[in-house]
C-alpha positions in Angstrom: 0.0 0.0 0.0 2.0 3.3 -1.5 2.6 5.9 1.8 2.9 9.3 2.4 4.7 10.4 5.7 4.7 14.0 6.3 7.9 14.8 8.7 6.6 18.2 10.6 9.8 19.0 13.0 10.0 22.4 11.7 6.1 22.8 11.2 4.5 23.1 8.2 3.7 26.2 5.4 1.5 25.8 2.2 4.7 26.4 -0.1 6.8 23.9 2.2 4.6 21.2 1.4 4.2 21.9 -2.0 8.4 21.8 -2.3 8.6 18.5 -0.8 5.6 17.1 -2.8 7.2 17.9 -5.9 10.7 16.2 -4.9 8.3 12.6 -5.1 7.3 13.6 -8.6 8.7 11.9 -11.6 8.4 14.9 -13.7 8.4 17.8 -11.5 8.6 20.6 -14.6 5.7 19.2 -16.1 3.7 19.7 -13.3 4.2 23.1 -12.4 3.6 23.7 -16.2 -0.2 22.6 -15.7 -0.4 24.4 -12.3 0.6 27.4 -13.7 -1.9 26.4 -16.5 -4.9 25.9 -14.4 -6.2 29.9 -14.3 -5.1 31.1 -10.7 -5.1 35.0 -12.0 -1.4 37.1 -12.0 0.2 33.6 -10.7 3.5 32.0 -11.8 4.8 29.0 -9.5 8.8 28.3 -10.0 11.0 25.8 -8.4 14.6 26.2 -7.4 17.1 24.9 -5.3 18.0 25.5 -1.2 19.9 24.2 1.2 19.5 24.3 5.1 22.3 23.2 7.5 23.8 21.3 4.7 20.7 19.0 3.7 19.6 20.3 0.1 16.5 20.5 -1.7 13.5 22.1 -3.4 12.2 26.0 -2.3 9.0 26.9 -4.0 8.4 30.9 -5.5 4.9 32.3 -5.7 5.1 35.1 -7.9 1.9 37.4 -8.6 2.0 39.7 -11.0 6.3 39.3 -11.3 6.6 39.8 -7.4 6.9 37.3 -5.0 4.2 38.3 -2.4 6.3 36.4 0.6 8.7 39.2 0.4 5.9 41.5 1.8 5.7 39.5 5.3 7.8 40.7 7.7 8.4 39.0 11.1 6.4 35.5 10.1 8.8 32.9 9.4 7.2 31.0 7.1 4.5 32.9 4.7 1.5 32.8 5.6 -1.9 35.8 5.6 -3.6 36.0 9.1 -7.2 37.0 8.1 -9.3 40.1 9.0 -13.1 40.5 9.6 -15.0 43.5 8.2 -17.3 45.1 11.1 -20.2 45.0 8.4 -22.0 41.6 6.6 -21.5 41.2 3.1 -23.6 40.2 0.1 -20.5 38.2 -1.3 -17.8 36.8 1.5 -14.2 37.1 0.3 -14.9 33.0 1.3 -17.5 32.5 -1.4 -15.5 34.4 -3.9 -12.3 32.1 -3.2 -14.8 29.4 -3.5 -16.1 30.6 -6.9 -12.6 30.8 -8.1 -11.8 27.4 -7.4 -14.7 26.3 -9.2 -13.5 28.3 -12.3 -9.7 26.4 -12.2 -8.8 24.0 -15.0 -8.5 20.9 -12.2 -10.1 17.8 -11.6 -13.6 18.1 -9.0 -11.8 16.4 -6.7 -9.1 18.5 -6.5 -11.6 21.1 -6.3 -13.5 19.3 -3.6 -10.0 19.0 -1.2 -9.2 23.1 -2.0 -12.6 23.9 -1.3 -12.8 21.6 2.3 -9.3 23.5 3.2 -10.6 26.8 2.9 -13.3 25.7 4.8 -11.2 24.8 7.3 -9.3 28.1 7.5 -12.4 30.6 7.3 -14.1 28.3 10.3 -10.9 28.4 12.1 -10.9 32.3 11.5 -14.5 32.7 12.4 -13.9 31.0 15.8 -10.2 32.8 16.7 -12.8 36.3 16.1 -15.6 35.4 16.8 -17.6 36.4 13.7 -19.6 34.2 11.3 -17.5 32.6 8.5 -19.6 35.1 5.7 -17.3 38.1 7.4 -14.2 36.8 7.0 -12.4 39.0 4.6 -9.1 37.1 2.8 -7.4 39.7 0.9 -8.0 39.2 -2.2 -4.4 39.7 -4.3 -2.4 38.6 -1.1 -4.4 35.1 -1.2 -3.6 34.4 -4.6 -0.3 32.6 -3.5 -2.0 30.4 -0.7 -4.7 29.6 -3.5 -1.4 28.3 -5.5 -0.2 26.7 -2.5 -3.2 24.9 -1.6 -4.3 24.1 -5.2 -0.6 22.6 -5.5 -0.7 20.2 -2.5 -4.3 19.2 -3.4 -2.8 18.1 -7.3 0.6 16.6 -6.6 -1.5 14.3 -3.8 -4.1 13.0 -6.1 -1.0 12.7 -8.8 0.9 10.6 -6.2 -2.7 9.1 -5.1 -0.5 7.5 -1.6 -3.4 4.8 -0.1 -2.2 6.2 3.1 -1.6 9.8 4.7 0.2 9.6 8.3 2.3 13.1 10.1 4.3 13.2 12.7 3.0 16.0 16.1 3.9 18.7 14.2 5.9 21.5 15.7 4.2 25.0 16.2 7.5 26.7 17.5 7.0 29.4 20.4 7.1 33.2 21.1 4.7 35.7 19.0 4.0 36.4 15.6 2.7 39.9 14.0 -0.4 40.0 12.0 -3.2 42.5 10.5 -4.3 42.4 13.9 -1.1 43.1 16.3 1.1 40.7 17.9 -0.5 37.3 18.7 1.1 34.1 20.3 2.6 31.0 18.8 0.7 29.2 17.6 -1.7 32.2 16.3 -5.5 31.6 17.0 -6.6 30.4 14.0 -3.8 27.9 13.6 -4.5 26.7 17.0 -8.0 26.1 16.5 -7.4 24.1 13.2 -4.8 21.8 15.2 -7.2 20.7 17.5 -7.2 17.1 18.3 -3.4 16.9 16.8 -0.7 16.2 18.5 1.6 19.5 18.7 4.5 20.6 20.5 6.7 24.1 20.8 10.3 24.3 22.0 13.3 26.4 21.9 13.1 27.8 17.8 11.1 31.5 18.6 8.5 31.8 16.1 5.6 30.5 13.9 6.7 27.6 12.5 3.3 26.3 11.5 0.5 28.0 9.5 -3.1 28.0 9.6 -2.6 27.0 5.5 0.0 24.4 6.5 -2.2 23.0 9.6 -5.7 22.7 7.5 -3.8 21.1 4.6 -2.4 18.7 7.2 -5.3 18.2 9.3 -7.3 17.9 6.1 -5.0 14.9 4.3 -3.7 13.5 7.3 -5.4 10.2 8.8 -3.6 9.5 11.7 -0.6 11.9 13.5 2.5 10.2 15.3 5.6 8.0 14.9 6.7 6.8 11.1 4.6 3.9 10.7 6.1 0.8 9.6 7.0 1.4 5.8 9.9 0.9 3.2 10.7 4.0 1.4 10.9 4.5 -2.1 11.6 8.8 -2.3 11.8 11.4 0.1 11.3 14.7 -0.6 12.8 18.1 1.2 10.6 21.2 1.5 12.7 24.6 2.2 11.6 27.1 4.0 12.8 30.7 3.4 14.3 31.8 6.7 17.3 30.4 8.4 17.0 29.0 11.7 19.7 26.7 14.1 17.5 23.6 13.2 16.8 22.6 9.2 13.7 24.7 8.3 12.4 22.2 6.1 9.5 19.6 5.7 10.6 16.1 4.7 8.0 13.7 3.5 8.7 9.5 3.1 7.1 8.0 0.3 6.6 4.2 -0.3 5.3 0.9 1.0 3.5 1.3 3.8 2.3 -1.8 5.8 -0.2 -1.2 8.6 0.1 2.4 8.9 -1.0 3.7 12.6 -4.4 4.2 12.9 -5.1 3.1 9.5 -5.1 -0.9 9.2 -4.1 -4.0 10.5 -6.3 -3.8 13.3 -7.2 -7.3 15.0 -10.8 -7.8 16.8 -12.1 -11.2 18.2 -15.8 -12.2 16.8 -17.5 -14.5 19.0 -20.5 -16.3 18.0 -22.8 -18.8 19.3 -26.1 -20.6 17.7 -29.4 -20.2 20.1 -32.7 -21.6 19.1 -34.7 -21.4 22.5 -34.9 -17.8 23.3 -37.6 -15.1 22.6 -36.5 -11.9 20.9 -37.3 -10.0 23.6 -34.6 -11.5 26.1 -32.0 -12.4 22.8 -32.4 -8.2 22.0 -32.2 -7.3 25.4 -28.8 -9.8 25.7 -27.6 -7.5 23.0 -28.1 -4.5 24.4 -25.7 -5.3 27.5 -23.4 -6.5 24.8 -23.0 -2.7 23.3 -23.5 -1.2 26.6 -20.9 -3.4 27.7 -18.4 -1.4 25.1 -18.3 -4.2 22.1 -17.5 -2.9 18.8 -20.5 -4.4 16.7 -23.1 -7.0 17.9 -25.8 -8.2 15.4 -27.9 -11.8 15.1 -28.6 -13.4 11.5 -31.3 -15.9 10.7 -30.4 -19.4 11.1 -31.7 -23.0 10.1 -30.4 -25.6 13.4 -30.5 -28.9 14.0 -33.7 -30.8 13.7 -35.0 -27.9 11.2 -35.8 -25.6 13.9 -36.0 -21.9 13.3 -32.9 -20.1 15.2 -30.9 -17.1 15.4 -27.2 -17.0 15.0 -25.5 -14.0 17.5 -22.3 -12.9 16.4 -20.2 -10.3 19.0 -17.3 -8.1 17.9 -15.2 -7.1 20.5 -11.3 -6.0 21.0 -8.8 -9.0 21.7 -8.4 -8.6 25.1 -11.7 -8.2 25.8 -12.8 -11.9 24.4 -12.8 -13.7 27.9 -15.3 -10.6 29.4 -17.9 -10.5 26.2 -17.6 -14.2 26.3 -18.8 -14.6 30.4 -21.8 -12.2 29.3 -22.8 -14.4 26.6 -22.7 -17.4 28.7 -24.5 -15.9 31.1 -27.4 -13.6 29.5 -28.2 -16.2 26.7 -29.4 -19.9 26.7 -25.8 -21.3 25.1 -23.6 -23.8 26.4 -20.7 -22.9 24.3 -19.2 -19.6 22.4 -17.2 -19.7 19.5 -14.3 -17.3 19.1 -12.0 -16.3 16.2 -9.2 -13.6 15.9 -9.5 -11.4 12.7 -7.9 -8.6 10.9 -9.6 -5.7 9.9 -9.3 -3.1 7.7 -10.4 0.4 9.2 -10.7 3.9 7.7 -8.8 6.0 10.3 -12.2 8.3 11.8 -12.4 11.8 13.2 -15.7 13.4 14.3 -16.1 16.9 14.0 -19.2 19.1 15.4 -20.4 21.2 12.3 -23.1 24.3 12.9 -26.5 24.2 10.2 -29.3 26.1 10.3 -30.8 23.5 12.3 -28.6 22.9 15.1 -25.3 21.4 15.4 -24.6 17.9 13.9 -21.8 15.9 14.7 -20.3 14.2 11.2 -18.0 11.1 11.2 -15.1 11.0 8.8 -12.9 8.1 7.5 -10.0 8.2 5.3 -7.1 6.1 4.4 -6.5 3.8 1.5 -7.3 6.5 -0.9 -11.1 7.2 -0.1 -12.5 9.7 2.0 -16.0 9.3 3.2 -18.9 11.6 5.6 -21.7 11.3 7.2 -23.7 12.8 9.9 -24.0 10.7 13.2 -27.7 9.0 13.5 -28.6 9.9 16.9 -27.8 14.3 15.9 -29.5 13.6 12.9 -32.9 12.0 14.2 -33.3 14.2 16.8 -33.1 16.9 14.2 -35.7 15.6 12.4 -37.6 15.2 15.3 -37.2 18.7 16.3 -38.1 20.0 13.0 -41.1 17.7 12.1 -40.0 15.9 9.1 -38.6 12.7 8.0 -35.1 11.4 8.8 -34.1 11.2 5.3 -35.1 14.4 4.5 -33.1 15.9 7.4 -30.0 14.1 6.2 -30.5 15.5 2.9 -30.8 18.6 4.0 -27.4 18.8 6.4 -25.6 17.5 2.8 -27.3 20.0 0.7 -27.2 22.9 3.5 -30.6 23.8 2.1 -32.9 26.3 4.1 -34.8 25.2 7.0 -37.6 22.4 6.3 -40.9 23.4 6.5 -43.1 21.4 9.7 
């Protein structure tokens, strides 16, 4: 299964990433060639050589318009546009108009789908850190054209490397303050903060912001699972350069190759434990089942069976964690009619999940994600869901419906 380990000692930046991408691909020129081909207005991507404490590699230059709009940062150490808020609402949002330009770009829809769900990321981040709805966040509009090019950039070379698996190290935020549109803020600024949520982060001695609200949502956006190099043998690795200089290398490395059981992707073993019961009602079998989950088993479900003599009987299968067996088992043997329980050890193959709360018009709805192995899949959780639908006095189906299509609020 081809692997894609993101190496974030020294943080991560939209252009960074993009670098060190571009060091897996066989044929790097041609690339930035249909980048640079895909419509981002005034924008001219370029490639050269760096080097940090002796280790070289590839540093990335955003030009717009012949100028390369990094120059204009001054104390931020990697590039990167903190985001204001107007004080009045907007007809348009700077959000819908990035949004609308994406759309417009010569790039695949699912490219377009993974740009889109980053700056999603990054205007909810924003909206939180200032506590203004997501419509009046303002991203300047000539300054964002190189993080549109950054983030259009990561979101092509990964579905032209198309790794099965995405796995990062904790990722280094570095430490001290950074200056913004809005004064000094701390490491790691709000919005960056915010976005890295759940992940596993550190600081340390390197003063600075070595991690950017770009470089976080791409991260948290790609990355199934944070924490040591999985198990893997590696085919290319790849060296993104920062601009500045620090003691440490300012880069980001990524592995690429063959990974096998990547954390928090695969390889995970369960025990399923099933017996064969013919002489119970379904009201005690059900309620059996129900101290089964309560009881913290992973999946517990009963399928129609033909036993011995031709009776009529249920077959109950349990699916619990390894260790667990000897417990689930007991509770079996004790709520059921069964003399004996069967048990097997399996592997499984798991999408690596993350649940996130997201706002609607209706009230807020918790939505699981899975990813790994190439596919990425949502949905909202059942029990947010119904109760919606309860609340709003229409069918359950229609509710879901309604969360994907983010459609007004259903009539009673």
């Amino acid at each position: 299964m081809k692997t894609l380990y993101i190496e974030c000692n020294m943080g991560a930046a939209g252009d960074m990433l993009m670098a060190a991408l571009l060091e897996l691909h066989p044929d790097a020129d041609g690339f930035l060639a249909r980048l640079n081909a895909v419509g981002i207005p005034g924008v001219t991507v370029t490639r050269e050589a760096a080097s940090k404490c002796g280790i070289k590699g590839t540093y990335v230059r955003v030009e717009i318009g012949g100028h390369e709009e990094h120059d204009h940062e001054d104390d931020d150490d990697h590039h990167h546009h903190h985001h204001t808020h107007d004080s009045h609402s907007h007809n348009h949002s700077d959000n819908h108009a990035i949004g609308h330009l994406i759309d417009h770009l010569d790039i695949s829809a699912a490219v377009k789908n993974h740009a889109r769900a980053v700056y999603a990321l990054i205007a909810e981040a924003e909206s939180h850190a200032h506590g203004v709805p997501v419509s009046q966040i303002h991203f300047h509009e000539v300054g964002e054209m190189d993080a549109v090019a950054d983030i259009v950039g990561v979101c092509m070379l990964i579905e032209e490397l198309a790794p099965a698996a995405i796995c990062a190290s904790p990722v280094h935020v570095g430490s001290g303050q950074v200056r913004c549109a809005h004064g000094i803020l701390p490491v790691p600024a709000p919005a960056t903060a915010h976005i890295l949520t759940g992940i596993p982060t550190y600081g340390g001695d390197i003063g600075g912001e070595l991690c950017t609200p770009t470089g976080a949502a791409l991260l948290r956006h790609f990355a199934a699972s944070f924490g040591p190099m999985p198990e893997m043998t590696t085919d290319k690795i790849g060296y993104g350069m920062g601009k500045k200089d620090f003691q440490a290398a300012n880069c980001v490395r990524v592995f690429y190759g063959t990974g096998r059981r990547p954390d928090g992707v695969t390889g995970e073993k369960v025990a399923e434990l099933s017996c064969n019961i013919d002489d119970m009602t379904g009201e005690a079998l059900g309620y059996a089942c129900g101290l089964l989950l309560e009881a913290g088993a992973r999946d517990v479900f009963t399928l129609a069976a033909a036993m011995k003599k031709g009776r009529p009987g249920q077959l109950l299968v349990c699916v619990c964690d390894v260790e667990r067996a000897d417990d689930f088992a007991a509770l079996i043997l004790k709520h059921t009619t069964t003399f004996g329980v069967r048990k097997a050890i399996l592997e499984r193959y798991t999408l690596a999940r993350r649940i996130d709360t997201v706002a609607t018009p209706y009230g807020d709805v918790r939505i699981k994600t899975g990813r790994g192995y190439g596919v990425e899949k949502s949905k909202p959780e059942y029990d947010d869901t119904a109760a919606l639908a309860s609340r709003h006095g229409c069918s359950f189906m229609e509710m879901e419906r309604r969360i994907w299509n983010k459609e007004e609020e259903p009539q009673k």
